[in-house]
MIPA-54835 format. One line per field, with one value per residue (C-alpha): residue number from 1; residue in one letter; x, y, z negated. Coordinates in steps of 0.25 Angstrom, whole numbers, plus 5000, padded with zeros to 4 digits. Example, Ala and Ser with C-alpha at 12.3 -4.5 7.8 and 13.67 -1.06 7.14 Angstrom:
% residues 2
i = 1, 2
aa = A, S
xx = 5049, 5055
yy = 4982, 4996
zz = 4969, 4971
END
This chain:
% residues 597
i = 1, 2, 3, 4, 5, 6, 7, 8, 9, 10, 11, 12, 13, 14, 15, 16, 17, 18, 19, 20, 21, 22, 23, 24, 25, 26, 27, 28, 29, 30, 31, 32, 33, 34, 35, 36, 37, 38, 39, 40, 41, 42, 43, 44, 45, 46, 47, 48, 49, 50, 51, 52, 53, 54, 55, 56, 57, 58, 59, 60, 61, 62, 63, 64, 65, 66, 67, 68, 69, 70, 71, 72, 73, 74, 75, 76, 77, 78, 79, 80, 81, 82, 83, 84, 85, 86, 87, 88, 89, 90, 91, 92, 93, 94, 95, 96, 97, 98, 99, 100, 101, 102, 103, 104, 105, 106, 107, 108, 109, 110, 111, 112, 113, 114, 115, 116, 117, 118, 119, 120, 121, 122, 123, 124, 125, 126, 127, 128, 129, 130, 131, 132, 133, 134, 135, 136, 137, 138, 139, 140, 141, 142, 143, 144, 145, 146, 147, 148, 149, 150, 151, 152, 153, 154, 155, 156, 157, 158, 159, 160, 161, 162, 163, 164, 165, 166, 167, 168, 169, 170, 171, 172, 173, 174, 175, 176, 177, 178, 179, 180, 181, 182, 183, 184, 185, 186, 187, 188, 189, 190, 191, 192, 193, 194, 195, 196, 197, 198, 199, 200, 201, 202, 203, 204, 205, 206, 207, 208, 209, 210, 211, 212, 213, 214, 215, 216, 217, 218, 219, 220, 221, 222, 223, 224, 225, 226, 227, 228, 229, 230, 231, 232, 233, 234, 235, 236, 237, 238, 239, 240, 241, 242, 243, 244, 245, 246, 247, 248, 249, 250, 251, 252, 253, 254, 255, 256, 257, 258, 259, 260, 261, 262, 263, 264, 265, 266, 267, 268, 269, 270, 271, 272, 273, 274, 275, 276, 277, 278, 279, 280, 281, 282, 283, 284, 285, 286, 287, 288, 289, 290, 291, 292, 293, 294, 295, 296, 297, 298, 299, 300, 301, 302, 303, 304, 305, 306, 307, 308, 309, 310, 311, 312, 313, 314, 315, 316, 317, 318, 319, 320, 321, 322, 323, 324, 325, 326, 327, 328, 329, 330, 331, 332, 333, 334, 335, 336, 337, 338, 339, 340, 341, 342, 343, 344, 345, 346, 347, 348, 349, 350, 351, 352, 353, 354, 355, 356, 357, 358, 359, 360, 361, 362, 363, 364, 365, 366, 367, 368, 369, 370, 371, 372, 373, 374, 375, 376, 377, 378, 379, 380, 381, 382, 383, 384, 385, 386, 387, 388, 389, 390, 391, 392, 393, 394, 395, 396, 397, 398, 399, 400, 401, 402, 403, 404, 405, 406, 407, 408, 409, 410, 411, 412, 413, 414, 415, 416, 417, 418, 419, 420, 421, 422, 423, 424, 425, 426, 427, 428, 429, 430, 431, 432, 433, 434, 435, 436, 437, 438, 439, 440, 441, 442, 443, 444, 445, 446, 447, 448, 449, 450, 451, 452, 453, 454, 455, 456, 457, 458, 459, 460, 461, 462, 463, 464, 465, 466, 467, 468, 469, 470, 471, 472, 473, 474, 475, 476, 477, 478, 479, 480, 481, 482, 483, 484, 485, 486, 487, 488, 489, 490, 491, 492, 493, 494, 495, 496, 497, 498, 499, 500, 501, 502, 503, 504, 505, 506, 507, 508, 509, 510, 511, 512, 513, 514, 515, 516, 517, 518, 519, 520, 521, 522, 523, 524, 525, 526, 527, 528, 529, 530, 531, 532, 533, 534, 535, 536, 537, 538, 539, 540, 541, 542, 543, 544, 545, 546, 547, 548, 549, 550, 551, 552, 553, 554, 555, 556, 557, 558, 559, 560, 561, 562, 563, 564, 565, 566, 567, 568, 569, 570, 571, 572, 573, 574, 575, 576, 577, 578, 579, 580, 581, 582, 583, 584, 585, 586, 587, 588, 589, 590, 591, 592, 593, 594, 595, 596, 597
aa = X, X, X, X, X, X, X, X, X, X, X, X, X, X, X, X, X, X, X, X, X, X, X, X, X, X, X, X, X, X, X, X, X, X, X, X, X, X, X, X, X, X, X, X, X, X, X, X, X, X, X, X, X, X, X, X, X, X, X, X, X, X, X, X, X, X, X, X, X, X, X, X, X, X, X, X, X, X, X, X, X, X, X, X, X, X, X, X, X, X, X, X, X, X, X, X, X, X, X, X, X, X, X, X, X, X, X, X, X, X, X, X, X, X, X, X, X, X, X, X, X, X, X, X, X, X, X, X, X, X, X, X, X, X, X, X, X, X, X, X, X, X, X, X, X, X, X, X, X, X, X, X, X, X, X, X, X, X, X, X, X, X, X, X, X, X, X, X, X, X, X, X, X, X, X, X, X, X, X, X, X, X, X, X, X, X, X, X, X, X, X, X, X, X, X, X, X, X, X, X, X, X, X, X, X, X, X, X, X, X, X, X, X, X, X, X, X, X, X, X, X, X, X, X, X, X, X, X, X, X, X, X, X, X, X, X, X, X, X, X, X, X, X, X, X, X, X, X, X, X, X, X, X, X, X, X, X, X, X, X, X, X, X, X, X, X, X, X, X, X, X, X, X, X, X, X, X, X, X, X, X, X, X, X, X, X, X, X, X, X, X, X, X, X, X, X, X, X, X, X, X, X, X, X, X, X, X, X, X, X, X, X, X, X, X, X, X, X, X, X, X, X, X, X, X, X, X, X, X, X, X, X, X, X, X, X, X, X, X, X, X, X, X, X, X, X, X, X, X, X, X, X, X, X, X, X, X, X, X, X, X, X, X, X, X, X, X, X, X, X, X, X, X, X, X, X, X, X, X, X, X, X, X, X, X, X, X, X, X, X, X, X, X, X, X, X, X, X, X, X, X, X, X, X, X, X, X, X, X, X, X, X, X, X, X, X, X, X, X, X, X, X, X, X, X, X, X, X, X, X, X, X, X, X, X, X, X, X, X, X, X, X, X, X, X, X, X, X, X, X, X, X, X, X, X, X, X, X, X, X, X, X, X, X, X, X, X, X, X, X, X, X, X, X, X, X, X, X, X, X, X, X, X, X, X, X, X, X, X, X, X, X, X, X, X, X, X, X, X, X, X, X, X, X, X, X, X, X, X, X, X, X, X, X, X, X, X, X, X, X, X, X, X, X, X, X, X, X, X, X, X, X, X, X, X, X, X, X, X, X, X, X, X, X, X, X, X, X, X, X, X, X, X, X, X, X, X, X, X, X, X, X, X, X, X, X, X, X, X, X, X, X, X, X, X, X, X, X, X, X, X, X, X, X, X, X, X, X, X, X, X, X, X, X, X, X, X
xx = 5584, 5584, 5576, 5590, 5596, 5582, 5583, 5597, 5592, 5582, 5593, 5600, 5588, 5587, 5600, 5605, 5618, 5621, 5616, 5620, 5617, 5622, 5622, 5616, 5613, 5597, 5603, 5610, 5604, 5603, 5618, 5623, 5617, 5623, 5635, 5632, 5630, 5641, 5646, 5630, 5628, 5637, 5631, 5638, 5638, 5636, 5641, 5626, 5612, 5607, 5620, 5618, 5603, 5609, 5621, 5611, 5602, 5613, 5617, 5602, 5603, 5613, 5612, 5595, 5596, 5589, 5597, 5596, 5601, 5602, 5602, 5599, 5589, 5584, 5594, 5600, 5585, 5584, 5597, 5593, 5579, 5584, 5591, 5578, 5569, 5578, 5577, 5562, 5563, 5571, 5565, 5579, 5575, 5579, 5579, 5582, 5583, 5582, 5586, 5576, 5580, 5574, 5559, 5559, 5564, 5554, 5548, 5557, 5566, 5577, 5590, 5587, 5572, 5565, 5553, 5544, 5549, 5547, 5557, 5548, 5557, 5548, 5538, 5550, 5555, 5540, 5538, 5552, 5552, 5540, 5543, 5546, 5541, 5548, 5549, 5544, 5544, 5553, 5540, 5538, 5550, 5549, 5536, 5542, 5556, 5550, 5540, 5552, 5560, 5546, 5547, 5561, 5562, 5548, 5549, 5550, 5560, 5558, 5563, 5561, 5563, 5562, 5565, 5571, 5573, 5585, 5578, 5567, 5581, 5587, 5573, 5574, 5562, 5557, 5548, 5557, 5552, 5560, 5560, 5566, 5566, 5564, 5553, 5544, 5542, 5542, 5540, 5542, 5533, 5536, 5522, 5519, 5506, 5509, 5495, 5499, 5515, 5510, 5500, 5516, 5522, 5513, 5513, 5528, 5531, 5519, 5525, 5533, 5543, 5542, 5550, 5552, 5556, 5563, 5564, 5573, 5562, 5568, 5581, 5582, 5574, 5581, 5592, 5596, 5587, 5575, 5585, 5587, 5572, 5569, 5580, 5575, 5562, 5567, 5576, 5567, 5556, 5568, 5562, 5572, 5572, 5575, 5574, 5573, 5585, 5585, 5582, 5595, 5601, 5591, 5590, 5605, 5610, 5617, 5607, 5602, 5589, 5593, 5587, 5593, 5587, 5577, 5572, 5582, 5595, 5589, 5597, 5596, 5590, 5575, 5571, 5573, 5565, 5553, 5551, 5558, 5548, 5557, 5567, 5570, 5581, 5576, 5577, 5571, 5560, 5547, 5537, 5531, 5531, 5537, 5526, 5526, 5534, 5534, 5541, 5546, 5550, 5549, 5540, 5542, 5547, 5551, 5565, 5563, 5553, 5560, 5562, 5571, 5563, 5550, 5548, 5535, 5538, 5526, 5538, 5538, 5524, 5523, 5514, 5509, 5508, 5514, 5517, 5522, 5528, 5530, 5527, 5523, 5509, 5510, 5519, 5514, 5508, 5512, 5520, 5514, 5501, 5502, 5495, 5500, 5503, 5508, 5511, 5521, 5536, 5544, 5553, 5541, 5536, 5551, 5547, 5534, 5540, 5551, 5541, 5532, 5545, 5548, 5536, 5533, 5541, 5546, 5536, 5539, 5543, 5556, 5568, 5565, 5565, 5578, 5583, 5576, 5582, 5596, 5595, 5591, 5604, 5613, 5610, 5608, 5616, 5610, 5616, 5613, 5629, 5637, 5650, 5653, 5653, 5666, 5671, 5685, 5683, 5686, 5681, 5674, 5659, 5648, 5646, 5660, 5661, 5647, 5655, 5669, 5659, 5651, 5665, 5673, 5660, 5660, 5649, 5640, 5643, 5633, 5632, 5625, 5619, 5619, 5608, 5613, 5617, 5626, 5612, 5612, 5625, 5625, 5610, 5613, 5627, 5628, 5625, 5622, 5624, 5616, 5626, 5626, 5617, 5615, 5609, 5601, 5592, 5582, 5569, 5573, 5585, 5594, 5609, 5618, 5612, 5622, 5632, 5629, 5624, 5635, 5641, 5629, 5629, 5646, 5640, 5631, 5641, 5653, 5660, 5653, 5657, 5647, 5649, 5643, 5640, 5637, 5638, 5647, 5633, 5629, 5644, 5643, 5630, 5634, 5647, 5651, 5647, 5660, 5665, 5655, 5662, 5676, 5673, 5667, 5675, 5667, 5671, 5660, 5664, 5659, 5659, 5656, 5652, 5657, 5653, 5654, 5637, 5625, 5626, 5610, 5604, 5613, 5610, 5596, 5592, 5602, 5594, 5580, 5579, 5570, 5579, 5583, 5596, 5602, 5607, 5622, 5620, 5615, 5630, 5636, 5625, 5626, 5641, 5647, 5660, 5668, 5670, 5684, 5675, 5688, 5693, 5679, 5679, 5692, 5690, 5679, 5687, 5689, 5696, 5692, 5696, 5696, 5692, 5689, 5690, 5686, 5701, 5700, 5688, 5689, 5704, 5697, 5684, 5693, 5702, 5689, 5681, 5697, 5700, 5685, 5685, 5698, 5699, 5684, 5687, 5678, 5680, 5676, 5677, 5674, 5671, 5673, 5663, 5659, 5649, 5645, 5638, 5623, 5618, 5609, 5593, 5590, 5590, 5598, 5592, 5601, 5612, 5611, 5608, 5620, 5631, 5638, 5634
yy = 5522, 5536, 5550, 5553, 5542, 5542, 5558, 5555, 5542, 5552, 5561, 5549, 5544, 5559, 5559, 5569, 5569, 5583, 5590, 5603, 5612, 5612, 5603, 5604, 5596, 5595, 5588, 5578, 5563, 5570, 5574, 5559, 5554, 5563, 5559, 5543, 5546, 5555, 5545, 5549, 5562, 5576, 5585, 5598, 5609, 5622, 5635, 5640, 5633, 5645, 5642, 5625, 5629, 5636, 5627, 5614, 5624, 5626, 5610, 5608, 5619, 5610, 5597, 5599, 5589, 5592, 5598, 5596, 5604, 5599, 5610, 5611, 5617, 5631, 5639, 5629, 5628, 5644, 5647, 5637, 5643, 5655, 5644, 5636, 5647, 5649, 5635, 5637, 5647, 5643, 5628, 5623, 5607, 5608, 5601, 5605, 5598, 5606, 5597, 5599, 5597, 5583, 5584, 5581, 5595, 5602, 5615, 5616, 5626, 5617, 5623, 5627, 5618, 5624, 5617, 5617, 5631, 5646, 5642, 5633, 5629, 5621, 5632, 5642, 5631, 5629, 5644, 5644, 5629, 5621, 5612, 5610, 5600, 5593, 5578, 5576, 5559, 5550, 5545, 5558, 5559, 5551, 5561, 5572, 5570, 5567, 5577, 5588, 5581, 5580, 5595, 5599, 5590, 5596, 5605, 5613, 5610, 5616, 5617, 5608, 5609, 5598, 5598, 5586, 5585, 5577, 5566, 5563, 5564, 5552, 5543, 5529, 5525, 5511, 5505, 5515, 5515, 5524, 5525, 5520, 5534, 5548, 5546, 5539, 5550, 5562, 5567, 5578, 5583, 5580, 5584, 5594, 5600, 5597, 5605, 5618, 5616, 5614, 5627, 5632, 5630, 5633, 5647, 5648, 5644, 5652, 5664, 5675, 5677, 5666, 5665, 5655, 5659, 5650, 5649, 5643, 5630, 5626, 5624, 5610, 5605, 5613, 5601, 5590, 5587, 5596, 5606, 5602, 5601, 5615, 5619, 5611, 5619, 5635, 5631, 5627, 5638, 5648, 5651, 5661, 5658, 5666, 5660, 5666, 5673, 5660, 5652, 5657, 5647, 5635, 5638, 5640, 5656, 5652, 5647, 5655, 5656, 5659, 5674, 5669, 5677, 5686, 5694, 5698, 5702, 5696, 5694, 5704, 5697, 5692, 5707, 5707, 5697, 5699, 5713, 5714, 5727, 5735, 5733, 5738, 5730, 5716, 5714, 5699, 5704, 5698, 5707, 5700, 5703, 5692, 5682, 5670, 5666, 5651, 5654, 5640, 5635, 5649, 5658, 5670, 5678, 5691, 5689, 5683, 5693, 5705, 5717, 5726, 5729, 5722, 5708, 5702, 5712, 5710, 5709, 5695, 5694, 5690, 5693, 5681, 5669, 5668, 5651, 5648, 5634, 5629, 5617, 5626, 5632, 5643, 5651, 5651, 5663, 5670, 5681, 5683, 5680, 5667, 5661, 5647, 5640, 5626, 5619, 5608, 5603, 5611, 5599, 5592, 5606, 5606, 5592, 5596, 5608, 5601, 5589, 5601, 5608, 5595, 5595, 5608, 5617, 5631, 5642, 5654, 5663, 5654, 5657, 5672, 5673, 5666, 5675, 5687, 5680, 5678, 5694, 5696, 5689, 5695, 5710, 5710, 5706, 5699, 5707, 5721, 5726, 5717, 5727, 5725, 5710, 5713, 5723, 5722, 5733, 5730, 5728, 5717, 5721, 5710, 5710, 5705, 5696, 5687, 5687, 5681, 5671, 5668, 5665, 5657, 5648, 5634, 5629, 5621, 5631, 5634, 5647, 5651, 5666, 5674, 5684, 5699, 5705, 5694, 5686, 5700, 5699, 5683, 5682, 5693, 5691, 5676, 5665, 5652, 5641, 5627, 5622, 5631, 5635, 5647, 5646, 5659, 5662, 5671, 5667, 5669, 5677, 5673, 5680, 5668, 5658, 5657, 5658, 5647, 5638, 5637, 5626, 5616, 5619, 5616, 5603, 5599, 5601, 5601, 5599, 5612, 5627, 5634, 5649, 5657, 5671, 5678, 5693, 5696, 5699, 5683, 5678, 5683, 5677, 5663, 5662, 5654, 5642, 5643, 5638, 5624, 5624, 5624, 5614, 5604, 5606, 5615, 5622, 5632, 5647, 5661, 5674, 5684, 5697, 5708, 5722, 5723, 5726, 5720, 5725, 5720, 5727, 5740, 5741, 5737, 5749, 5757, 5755, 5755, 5763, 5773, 5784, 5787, 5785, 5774, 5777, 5776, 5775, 5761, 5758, 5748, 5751, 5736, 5737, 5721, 5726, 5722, 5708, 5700, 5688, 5682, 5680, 5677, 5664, 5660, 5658, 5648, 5641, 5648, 5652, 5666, 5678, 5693, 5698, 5712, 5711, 5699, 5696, 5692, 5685, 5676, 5671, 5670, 5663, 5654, 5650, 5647, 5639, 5630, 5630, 5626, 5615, 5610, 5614, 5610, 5624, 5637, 5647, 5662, 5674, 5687, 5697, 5711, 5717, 5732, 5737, 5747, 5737, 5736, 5722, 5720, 5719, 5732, 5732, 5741, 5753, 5753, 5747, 5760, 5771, 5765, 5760, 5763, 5769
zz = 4998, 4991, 4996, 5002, 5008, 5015, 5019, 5026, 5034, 5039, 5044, 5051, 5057, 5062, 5066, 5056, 5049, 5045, 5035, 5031, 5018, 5003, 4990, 4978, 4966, 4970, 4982, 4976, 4980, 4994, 4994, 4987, 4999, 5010, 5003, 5002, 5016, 5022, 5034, 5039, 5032, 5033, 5023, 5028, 5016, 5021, 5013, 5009, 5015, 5023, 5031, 5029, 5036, 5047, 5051, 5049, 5060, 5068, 5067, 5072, 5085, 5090, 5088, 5091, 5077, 5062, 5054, 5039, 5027, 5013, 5003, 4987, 4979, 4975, 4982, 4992, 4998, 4998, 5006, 5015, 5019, 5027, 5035, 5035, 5040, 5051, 5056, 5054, 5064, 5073, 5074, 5070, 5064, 5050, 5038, 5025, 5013, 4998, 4987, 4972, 4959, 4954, 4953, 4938, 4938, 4945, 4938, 4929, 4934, 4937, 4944, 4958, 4957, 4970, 4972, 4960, 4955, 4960, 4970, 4979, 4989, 4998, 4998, 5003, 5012, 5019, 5021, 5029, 5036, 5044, 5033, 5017, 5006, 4995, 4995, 4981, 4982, 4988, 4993, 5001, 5008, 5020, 5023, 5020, 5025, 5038, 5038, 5038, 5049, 5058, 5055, 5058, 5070, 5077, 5089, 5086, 5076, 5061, 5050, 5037, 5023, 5010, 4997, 4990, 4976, 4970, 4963, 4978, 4986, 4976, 4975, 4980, 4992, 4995, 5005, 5014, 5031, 5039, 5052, 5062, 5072, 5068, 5079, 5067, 5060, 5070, 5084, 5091, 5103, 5116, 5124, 5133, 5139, 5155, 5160, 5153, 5158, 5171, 5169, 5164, 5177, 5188, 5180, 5180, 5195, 5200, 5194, 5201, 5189, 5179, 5167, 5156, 5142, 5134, 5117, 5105, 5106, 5120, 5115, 5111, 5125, 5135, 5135, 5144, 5154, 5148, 5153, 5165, 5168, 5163, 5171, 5184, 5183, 5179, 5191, 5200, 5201, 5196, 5183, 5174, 5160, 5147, 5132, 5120, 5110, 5102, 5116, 5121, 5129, 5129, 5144, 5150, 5151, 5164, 5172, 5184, 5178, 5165, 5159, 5147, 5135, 5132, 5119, 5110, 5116, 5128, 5142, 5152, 5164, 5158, 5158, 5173, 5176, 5166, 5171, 5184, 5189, 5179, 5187, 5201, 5207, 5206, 5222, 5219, 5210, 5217, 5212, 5201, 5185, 5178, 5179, 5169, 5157, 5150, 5135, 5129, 5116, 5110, 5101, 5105, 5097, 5094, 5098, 5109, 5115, 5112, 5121, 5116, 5104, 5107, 5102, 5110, 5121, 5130, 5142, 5140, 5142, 5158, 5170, 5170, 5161, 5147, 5144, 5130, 5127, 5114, 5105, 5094, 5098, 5086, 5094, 5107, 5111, 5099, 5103, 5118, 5124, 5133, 5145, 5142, 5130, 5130, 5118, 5121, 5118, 5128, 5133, 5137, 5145, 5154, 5156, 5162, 5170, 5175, 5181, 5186, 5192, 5200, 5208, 5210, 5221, 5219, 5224, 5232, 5220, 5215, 5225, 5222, 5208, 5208, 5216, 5205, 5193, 5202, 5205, 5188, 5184, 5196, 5197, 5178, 5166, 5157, 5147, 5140, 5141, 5150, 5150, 5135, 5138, 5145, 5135, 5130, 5116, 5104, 5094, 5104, 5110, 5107, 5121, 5123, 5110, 5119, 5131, 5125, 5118, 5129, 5139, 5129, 5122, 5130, 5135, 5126, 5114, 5102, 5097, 5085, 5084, 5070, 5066, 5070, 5082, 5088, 5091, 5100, 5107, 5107, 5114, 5126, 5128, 5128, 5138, 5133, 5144, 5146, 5136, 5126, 5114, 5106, 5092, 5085, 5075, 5081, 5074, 5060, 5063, 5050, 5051, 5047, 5055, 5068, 5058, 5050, 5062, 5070, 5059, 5061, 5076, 5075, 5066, 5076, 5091, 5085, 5100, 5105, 5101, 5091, 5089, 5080, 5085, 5073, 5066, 5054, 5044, 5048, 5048, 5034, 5030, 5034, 5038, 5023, 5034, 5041, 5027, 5032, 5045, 5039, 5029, 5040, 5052, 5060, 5070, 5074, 5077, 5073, 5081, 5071, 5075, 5065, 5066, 5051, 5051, 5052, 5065, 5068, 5058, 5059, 5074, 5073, 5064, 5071, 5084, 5080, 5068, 5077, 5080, 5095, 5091, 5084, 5069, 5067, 5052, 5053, 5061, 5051, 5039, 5036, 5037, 5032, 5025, 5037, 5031, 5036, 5043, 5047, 5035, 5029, 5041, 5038, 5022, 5026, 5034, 5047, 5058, 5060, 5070, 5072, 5085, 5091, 5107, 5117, 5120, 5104, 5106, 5116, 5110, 5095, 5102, 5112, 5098, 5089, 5098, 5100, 5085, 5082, 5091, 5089, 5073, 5071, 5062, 5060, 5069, 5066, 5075, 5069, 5081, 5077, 5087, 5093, 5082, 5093, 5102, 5101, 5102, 5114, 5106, 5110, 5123, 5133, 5128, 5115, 5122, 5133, 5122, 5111, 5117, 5104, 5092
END
């Protein structure tokens, strides 16, 4: 058995099949073997392999699997690394694989040679990854390869890089023991610390105004019956929770107890129970400061904590005890003083609450801050500008655009958020229910992610809808991936926000450049060259329309997400939006003083 025939029964034992990236000669035993292979194997070749990383991310979001990418050389591994980083970030399990030019090569300046040269690929790779070496030996692969899954397939999940030269991939093994179970040569944690949980819940049931605080880390165990549990206890002692920008949706937006999300662009309603004293017409308010918060499966960062401007804003801090659970002690207690810590895997903690839960009765407090969170969501909307949602203009509010999205969308769709202001409009204006995900890219924050994704998230569900919601700066970045999508019969969608600008950065210095007022001249500085998107989408392969009010959109929309499903063919909307409207990260402040610039 060769180095590569060997790599790819790894893969099927870890039940992958897909691989995404783009060929290249320093690949070439690999790609003879995916080819041998192609009744196991599909190898989907991606138009660039900053998109390949994305679309393998998005395939991994989905199907909670590994995701691999198989890329070349020199620049194959480069492109690929911003894509790597993100996963890094966003605890995505990646793998990718670099082909090397034979070692009989090495130092000699061979064409795209990036390990022993002034490239240095692997050093690049272990500054960007938890993980990067080079199988140098076919003797070393086993260790190595291993080593990289152990990584990518940890909780949290990482990503993991190695560098394969051509002539290791093609080198003959003997004496070969594989394994029977991928559980022979990895585990993942599964153990909690019950004394401190319990410590946990007597603080959060003994409070007045408890609240729990939910991250991106959470996302993979709030399913099935862990869900039900954590929503047996929340329900129970009438706990409200929030999440996180990139948590969004891992606790359902419908249910009663639901703040949904908090940070940037947050939801309305958290602000009403954090600091209720600032407001006077809270007839259930019982007195007492928000008084304990358990943060789960996040590492607090600056997103996620932001006040208007103020990332770490000490309002989170309560008045009363600060938990933080995560299986990675390095983050807790970072970005906030805490009172408890508990290091442990956070399935294992809704285990323990939820057998707490069951022999412990509600107190006194519980029927009235129902009844306050009840009144929070009755008598407030959850969001900044809820008119414009109803608006008819044209050329179409953002406000409006969320609202068609959010009313046609079935439920159980996937939705994959670009870098710029859609993330904006997308995290304060949608409602993700118990069946539904939405997919960003908060830590790192790369434009081109979401609209790369949404094909390896398609791969992954193809019977479910899988919307890109993305800005026409990002569309452009990576929308070369809509030609993958026409090539393989995929039929994910695009809503693509064009206001001809990169309307983030333009409003962003036009707002907080210091003057009292904001700056006109930064209106359409980083103006695009009003590009035809349309026609862009359908010379990949497309189905692409023009619209300009919500009558339009809910038609195009209602039409796209039919000719995906039925067409299995990509389908691109190109929004032409108000370039007016002021996206909702600065608060009501902004909203109130510029309406419209």
């Amino acid at each position: 058995m060769t180095v590569a025939q060997l790599l790819l029964q790894y893969l099927e034992l870890e039940g992958t099949n897909k691989l995404f990236g783009y060929p290249g000669a320093a690949n070439k035993s690999v790609l003879e073997e995916l080819k041998c292979q192609k009744d196991k194997f599909d190898y989907l070749i991606c138009r660039q392999e900053t998109g390949a990383v994305y679309i393998a991310d998005g395939y991994s979001r989905v199907t909670g699997q590994l995701g691999v990418v198989l890329v070349t050389s020199g620049p194959g591994a480069t492109n690929a690394l911003t894509g790597t980083a993100n996963a890094q970030q966003s605890n995505s399990p990646l793998l990718i694989i670099t082909g090397e030019p034979s070692e009989a090569n090495f130092g000699k300046g061979y064409l795209q040679e990036g390990v022993n040269s002034s490239l240095r690929i692997n050093a690049i790779y272990r500054n960007a990854c938890q993980y990067s070496a080079m199988i140098s030996n076919e003797n070393n692969f086993q260790t190595l390869f291993t080593q990289a899954l152990r990584t990518a397939l940890s909780i949290p999940s990482r990503a993991a890089h190695l560098s394969l030269p051509d002539n290791v991939a093609s080198s003959s093994l003997k004496n070969i023991t594989f394994p029977n179970t991928p559980e022979n040569y990895r585990t993942t944690p599964s153990t909690s610390d019950p004394k401190k949980v319990k410590q946990a819940f007597d603080y959060l049931i003994d409070a007045v105004h408890p609240l729990i605080f939910l991250g991106n880390g959470c996302r993979q165990v709030l399913q099935g019956e862990r869900l039900r549990k954590f929503i047996h206890f929340v329900e129970k002692f009438a706990i409200p929770v929030m999440t996180t920008p990139d948590g969004k949706g891992v606790f359902p937006e419908n249910h009663e107890l639901s703040l949904r999300n908090y940070g940037l662009a947050a939801c309305e309603w958290p602000k009403y129970y954090i600091a209720p004293e600032d407001f006077e017409d809270h007839k259930y308010y019982m007195g007492s400061k928000y008084d304990a918060l358990m943060v789960m499966g996040s590492n607090l960062d600056g997103l996620a904590t932001r006040v208007g401007k103020a990332a770490w804003d000490n309002l989170l801090i309560p008045n009363g005890p600060f938990i933080q659970v995560d299986l990675d002690q390095s983050i807790i207690g970072r970005g906030f003083p805490i009172e408890l810590g508990i290091v442990a895997e956070i399935g294992a903690v809704i285990d323990n609450l939820f057998e707490l839960s069951e022999s412990t009765p509600p107190n006194k407090f519980v029927e009235e801050r129902r009844k306050f969170i009840q009144h929070i969501k009755t008598d407030h909307s959850p969001f900044i500008t809820p008119h414009k949602m109803d608006s008819d203009a044209n050329p179409i509010l953002p406000q409006a655009l969320m609202k068609c999205i959010q009313e046609l969308r079935p439920p159980g769709t996937h939705l994959f958020i670009d870098g710029g202001n859609c993330i904006g409009w997308s995290l304060h204006y949608l409602v993700i229910d118990q069946a539904s995900q939405m997919h960003n890219s908060l830590n790192l924050g790369p434009t081109g992610f979401g609209t790369a994704a949404v094909v390896g998230g398609k791969v992954g569900a193809p019977d479910k809808t899988c919307i890109a919601i993305t800005g026409d700066g990002g569309f452009m970045m990576q929308g070369n991936e809509i030609a993958t999508a026409a090539k393989y019969n995929i039929g994910a969608i695009w809503i693509v926000l064009q206001d001809n600008d990169l309307g983030m950065v333009s409003q962003t210095m036009m707002y907080t450049s210091g003057s009292p007022l904001p700056n006109p001249e930064w209106k359409n500085y980083y103006n695009l060259g009003n590009p035809d998107l349309a026609k862009f989408a359908e010379g990949l392969g497309a189905d692409a329309y023009n619209i300009y009010s919500p009558k339009e959109m809910r038609e195009r929309l209602a039409q796209a997400m039919k000719n995906a499903a039925l067409n299995n063919k990509p389908q691109v909307i190109v929004a032409h939006i108000n370039t007016d409207e002021v996206p909702p990260y600065y608060g009501q402040d902004v909203q109130k003083a510029f309406p419209v610039i």
